[in-house]
GUMI-469268 format. One line per 2 residues: number of its first residue (from 0); their letters; for each residue x, y, z of C-alpha. Coordinates in pm, 1 decimal, padded with zeros to 6 digits. Example, Ala and Ser with C-alpha at 12.3 -4.5 7.8 and 13.67 -1.06 7.14 Angstrom:
BEGIN
0> as> 01230.0:-00450.0:00780.0  01367.0:-00106.0:00714.0
END
This chain:
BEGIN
0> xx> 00000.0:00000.0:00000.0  00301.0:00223.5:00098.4
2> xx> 00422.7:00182.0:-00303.7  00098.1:00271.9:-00471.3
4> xx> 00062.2:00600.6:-00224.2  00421.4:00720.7:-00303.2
6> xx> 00386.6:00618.3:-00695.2  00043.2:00697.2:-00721.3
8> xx> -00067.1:00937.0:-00532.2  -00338.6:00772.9:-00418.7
10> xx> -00431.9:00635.0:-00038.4  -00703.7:00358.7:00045.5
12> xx> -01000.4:00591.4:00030.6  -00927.7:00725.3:-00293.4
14> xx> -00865.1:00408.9:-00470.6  -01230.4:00306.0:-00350.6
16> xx> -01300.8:00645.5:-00437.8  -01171.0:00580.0:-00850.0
18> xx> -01373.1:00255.0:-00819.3  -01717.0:00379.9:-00741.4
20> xx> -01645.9:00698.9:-00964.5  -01544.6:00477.6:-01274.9
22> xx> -01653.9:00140.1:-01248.5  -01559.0:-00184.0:-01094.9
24> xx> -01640.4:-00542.6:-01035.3  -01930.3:-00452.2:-00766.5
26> xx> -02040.7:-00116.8:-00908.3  -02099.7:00050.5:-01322.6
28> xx> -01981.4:00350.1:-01130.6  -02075.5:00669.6:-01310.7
30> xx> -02219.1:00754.0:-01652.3  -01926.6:00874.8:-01884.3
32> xx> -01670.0:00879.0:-01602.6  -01313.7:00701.4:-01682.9
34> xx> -01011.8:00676.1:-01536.4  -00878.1:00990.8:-01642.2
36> xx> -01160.1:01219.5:-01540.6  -01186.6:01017.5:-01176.3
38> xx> -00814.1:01062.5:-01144.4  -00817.1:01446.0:-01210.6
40> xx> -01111.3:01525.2:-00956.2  -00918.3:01290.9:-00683.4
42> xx> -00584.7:01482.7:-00730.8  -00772.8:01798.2:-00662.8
44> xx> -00803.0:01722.8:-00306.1  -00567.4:01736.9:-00081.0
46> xx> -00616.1:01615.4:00288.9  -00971.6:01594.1:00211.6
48> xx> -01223.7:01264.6:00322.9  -01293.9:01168.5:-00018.9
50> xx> -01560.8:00913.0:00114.5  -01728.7:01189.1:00270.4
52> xx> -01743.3:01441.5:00042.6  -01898.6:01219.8:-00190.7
54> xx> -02163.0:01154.6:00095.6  -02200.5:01499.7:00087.9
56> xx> -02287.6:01586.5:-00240.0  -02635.5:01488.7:-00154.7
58> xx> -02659.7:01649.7:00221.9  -02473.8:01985.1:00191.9
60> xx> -02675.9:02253.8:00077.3  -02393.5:02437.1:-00071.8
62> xx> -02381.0:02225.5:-00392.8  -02710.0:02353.9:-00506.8
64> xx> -02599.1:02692.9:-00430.2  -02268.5:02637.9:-00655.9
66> xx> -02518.5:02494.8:-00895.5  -02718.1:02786.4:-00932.4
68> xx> -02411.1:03041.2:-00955.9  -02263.3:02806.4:-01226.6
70> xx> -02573.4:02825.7:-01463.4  -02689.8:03145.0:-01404.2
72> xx> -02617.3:03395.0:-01743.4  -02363.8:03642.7:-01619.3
74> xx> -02325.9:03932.2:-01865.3  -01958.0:04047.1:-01844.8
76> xx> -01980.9:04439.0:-01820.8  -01678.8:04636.8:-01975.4
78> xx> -01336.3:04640.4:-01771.7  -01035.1:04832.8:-01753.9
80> xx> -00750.0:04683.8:-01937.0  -00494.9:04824.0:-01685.0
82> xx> -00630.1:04678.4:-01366.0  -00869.7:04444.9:-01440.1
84> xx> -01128.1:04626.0:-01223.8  -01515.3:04708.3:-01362.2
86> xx> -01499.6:05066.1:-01586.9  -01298.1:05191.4:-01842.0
88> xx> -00901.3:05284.6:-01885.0  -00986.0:05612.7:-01990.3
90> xx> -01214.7:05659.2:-01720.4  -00977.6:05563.5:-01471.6
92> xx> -00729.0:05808.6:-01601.2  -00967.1:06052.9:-01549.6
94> xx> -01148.5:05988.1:-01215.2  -00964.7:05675.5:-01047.7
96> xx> -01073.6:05306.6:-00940.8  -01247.8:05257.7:-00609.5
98> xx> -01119.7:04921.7:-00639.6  -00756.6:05009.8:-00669.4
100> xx> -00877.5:05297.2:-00449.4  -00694.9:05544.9:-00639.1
102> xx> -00813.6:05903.4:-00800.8  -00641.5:05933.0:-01072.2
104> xx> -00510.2:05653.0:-01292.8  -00523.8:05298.7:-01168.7
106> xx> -00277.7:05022.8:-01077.0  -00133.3:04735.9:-01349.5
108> xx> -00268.0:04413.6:-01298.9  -00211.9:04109.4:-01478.0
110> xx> -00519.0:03959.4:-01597.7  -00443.0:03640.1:-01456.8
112> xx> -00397.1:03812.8:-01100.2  -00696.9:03978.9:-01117.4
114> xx> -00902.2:04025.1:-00778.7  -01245.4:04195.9:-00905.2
116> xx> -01506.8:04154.9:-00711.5  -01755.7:04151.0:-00978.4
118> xx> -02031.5:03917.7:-01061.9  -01894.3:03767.7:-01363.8
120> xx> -01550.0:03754.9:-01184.8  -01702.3:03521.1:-00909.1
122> xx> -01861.9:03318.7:-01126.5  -01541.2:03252.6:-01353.9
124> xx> -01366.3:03121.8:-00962.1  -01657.8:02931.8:-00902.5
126> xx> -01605.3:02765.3:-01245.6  -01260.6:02714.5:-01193.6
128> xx> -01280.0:02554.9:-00892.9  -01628.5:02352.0:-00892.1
130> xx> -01694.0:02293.5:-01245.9  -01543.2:01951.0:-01225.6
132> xx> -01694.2:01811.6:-00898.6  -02023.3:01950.4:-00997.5
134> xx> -02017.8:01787.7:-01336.2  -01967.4:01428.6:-01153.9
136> xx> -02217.3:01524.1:-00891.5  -02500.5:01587.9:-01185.5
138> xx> -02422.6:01254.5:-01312.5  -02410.8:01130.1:-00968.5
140> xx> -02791.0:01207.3:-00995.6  -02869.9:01004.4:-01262.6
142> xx> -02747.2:00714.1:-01032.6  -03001.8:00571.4:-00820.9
144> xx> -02770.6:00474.4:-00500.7  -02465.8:00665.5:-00529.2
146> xx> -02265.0:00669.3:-00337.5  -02274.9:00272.3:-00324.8
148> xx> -02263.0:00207.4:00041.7  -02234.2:-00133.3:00036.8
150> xx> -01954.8:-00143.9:-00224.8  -01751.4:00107.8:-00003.7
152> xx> -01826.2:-00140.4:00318.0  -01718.3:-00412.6:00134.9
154> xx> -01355.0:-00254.9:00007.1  -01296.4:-00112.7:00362.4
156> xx> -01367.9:-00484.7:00549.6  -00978.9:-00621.5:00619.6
158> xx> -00977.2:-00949.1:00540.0  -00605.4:-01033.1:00707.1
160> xx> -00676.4:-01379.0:00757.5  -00721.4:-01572.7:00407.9
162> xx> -00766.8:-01959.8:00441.1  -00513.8:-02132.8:00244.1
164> xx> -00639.9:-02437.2:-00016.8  -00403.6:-02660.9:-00170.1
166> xx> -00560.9:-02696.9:-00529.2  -00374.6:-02894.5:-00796.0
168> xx> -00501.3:-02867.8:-01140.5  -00532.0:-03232.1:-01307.9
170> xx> -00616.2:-03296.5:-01641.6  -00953.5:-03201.8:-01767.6
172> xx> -01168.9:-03563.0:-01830.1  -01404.1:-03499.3:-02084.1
174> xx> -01677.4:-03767.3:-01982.7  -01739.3:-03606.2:-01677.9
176> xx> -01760.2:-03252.2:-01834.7  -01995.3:-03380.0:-02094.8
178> xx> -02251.7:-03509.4:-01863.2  -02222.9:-03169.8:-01650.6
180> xx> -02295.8:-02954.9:-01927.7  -02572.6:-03206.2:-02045.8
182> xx> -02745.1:-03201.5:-01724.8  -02742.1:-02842.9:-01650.2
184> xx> -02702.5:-02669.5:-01999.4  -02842.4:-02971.9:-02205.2
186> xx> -02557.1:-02949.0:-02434.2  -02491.2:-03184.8:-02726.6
188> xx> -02183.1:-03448.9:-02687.5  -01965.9:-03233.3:-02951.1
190> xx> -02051.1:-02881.2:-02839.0  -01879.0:-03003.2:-02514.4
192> xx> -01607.3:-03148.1:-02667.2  -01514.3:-02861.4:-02907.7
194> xx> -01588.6:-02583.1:-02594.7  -01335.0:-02819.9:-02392.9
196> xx> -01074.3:-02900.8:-02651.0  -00862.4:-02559.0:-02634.0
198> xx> -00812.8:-02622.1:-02245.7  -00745.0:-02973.3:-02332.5
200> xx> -00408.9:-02888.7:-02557.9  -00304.4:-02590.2:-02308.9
202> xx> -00291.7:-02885.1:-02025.7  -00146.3:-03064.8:-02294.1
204> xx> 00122.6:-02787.1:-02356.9  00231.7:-02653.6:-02025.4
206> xx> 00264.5:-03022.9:-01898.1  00536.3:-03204.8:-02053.3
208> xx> 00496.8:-03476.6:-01875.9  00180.2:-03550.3:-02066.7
210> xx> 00224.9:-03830.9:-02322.6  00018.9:-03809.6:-02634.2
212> xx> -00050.5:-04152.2:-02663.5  -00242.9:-04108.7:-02308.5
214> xx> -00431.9:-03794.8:-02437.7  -00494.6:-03866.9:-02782.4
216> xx> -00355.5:-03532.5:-02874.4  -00066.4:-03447.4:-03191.9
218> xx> -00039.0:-03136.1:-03361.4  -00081.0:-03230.8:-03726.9
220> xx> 00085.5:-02927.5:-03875.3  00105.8:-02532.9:-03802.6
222> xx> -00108.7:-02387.7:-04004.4  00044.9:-01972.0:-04005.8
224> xx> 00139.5:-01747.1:-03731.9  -00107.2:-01501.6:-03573.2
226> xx> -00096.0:-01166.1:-03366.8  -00323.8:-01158.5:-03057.5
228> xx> -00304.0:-00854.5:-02867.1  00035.7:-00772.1:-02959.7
230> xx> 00148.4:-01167.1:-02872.4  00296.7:-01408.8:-03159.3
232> xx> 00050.9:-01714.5:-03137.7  00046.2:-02020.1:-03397.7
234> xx> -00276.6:-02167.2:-03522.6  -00196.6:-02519.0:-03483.8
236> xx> -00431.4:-02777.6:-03630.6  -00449.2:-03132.6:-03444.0
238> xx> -00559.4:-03457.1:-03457.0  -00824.9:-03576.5:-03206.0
240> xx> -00947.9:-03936.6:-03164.4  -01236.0:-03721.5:-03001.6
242> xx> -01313.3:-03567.9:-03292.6  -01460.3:-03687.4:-03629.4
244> xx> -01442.6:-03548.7:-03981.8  -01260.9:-03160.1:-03995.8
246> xx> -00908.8:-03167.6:-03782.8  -00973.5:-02919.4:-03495.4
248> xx> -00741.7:-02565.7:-03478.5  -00632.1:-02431.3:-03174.5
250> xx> -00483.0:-02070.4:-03100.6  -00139.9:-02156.2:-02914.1
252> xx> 00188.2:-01925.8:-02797.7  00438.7:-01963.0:-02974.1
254> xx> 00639.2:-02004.9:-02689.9  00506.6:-02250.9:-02552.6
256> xx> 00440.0:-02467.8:-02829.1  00796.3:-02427.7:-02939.8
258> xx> 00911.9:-02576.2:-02568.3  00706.1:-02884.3:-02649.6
260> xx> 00737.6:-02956.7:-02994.7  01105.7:-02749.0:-03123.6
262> xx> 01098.0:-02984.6:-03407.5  00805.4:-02916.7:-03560.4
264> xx> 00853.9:-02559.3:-03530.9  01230.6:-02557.9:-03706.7
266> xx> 01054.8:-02744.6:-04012.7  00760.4:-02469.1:-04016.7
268> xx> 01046.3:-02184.0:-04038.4  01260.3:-02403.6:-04294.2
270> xx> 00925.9:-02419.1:-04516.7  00892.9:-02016.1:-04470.7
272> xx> 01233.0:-01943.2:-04568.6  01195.8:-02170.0:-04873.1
274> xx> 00900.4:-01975.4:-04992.7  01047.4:-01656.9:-04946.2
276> xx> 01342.9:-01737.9:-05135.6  01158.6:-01857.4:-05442.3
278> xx> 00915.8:-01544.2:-05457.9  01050.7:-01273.0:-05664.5
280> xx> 00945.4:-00918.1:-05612.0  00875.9:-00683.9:-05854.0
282> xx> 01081.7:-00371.9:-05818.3  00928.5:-00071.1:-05663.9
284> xx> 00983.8:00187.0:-05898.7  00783.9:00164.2:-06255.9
286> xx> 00758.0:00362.4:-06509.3  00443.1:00444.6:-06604.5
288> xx> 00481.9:00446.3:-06940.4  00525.1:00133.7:-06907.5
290> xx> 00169.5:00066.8:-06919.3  00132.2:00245.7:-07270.5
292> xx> 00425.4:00092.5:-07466.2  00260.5:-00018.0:-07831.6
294> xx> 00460.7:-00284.7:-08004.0  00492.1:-00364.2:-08390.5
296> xx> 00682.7:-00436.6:-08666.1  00820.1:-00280.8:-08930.0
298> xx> 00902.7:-00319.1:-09294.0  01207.9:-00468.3:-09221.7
300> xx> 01071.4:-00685.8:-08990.8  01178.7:-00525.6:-08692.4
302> xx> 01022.6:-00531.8:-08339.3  00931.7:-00157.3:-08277.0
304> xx> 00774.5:-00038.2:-07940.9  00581.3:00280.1:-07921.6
306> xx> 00841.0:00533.0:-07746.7  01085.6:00475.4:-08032.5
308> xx> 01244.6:00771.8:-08240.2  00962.1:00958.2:-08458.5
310> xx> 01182.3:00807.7:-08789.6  01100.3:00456.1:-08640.2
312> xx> 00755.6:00526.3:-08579.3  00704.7:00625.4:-08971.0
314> xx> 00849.4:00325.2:-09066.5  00570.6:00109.0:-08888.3
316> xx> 00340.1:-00048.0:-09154.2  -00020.1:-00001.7:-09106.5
318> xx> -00167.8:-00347.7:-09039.8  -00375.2:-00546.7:-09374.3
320> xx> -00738.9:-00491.2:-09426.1  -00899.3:-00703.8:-09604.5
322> xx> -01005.7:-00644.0:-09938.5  -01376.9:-00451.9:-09984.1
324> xx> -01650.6:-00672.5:-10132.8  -01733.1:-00316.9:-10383.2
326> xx> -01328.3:-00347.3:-10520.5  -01328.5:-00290.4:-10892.1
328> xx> -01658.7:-00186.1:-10964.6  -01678.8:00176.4:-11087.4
330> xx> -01912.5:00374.0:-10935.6  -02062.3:00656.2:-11023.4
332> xx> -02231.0:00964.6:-10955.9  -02501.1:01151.8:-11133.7
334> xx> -02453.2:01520.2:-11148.4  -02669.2:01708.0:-11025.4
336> xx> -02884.5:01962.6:-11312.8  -02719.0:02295.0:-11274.2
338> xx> -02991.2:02506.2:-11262.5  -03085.2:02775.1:-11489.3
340> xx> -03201.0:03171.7:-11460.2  -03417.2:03286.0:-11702.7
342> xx> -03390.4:03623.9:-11753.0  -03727.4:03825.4:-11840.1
344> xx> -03669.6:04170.0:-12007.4  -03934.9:04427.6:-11840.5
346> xx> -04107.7:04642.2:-12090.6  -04057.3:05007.7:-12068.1
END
């Protein structure tokens, strides 16, 4: 406990504090409330009951007060840019601040260090200083015990004096799971046997002591390698005198499948080198005109490609057409009349 005060910051109280804030095993804790936002509100207080002022939230009148004052539309009336105080600079050079208590001019004041007494000026400290604890006490309303006594009794009971049990874990026996699950879940003989199997071959695994011809259990091949939450498993297909028809695949560590069968994994890494050896890679860099190059020949029979020199290009012959069906008939046209004016004299 002494380590996670000094490292964490954090005493008994406020670690049952985080857990009915955030969530834990007994309690949802709070709507929308995570680590993070429990954390920041619990470093904010500083030789504080935490335990009671969350009991408080909901018996000091205060809160509501805060409430109000937090909520309420302040209008933010015009202030001197010198001293922070309500008025004007100009004004102040004229006639003074009260505040500053001055009659002419006014005293510097960084807006930071500002001390106005003002009504928006209150309000912005309230916000500073509440707006956090009375966002979690809001949600704290939409929580229909809160804060969860019973949760908080059962964190602060000391249980010193555990009773020790020597427990050895044996080998899973399948006939005796089967009729469990039967009787109470009225599961089928191979849903329990393919729900069991994956405990079966980690017994299998971490006990190497285990002989397969006992267990029925050998790791046909390894199917490919696969990342599960950032650890290297293998998908490991077996063979399973429990099982009929499809092999079974298990998810295994890599680790620990290596410790019990090193052989098997050498000849999986052998194959993978193999593979990668024989597969050529296209380089990286193409040239995309590449994609457009137009081969043919020409009258010398040469092999031209499309981005030759213009004089090649010319020399391309144009490819045979076949001959027209209308080849060596003459055709003509008839000409069209060209027509005539006939010019009418107009008597005089």
């Amino acid at each position: 406990m002494a380590d996670i005060e000094s490292k964490l910051g954090l005493n008994r109280e406020k670690l049952i504090a985080l857990a009915v804030l955030s969530g834990c095993d007994y309690s949802s804790g709070l709507p929308s409330v995570g680590k993070e936002t429990a954390l920041k509100f619990l470093h904010s207080l500083q030789h504080v009951d935490v335990i009671e002022r969350l009991r408080s939230w909901f018996r000091d009148q205060k809160y509501e007060m805060l409430e109000k004052k937090v909520d309420a539309m302040v209008k933010k009336d015009s202030h001197c840019t010198h001293c922070q105080h309500l008025g004007t600079r100009s004004s102040h050079q004229t006639n003074g601040c009260e505040a500053c208590d001055t009659k002419k001019t006014c005293r510097p004041v960084q807006p930071e260090s500002a001390d106005c007494k003002c009504e928006w000026h209150e309000q912005s400290v309230i916000k500073q200083k509440w707006k956090l604890e009375l966002e979690l006490r809001k949600k704290a309303k939409q929580v229909k015990m809160f804060p969860p006594e019973d949760v908080i009794r059962e964190f602060l009971n000391k249980n010193d004096k555990v009773e020790r049990v020597d427990v050895a874990w044996t080998r899973p026996k399948t006939s005796q799971f089967e009729s469990f699950m039967s009787n109470t879940l009225r599961w089928k003989g191979q849903d329990s046997r393919e729900n069991l199997f994956p405990v079966l071959t980690c017994w299998h695994l971490r006990n190497k002591n285990d002989n397969t011809h006992d267990t029925g259990l050998m790791p046909i091949r390894i199917v490919k390698e696969r990342v599960v939450q950032g650890a290297d498993f293998f998908e490991v297909e077996w063979q399973a005198e429990e099982f009929e028809g499809t092999p079974p695949t298990t998810t295994e560590p890599q680790k620990l499948f290596e410790e019990k069968y090193p052989e098997m994994v050498r000849c999986y890494n052998e194959k993978l080198d193999q593979l990668r050896r024989k597969k050529v890679t296209e380089p990286k860099n193409k040239d995309i005109r590449e994609f457009f190059r137009v081969s043919a020949k020409n009258r010398n029979g040469k092999e031209v490609v499309g981005d030759t020199t213009e004089k090649e290009k010319t020399a391309i012959e144009p490819l045979p057409t076949q001959p027209s069906e209308s080849r060596g008939r003459r055709v003509t046209r008839a000409r069209k009349p060209e027509s005539r004016t006939v010019k009418t004299e107009r008597n005089p």
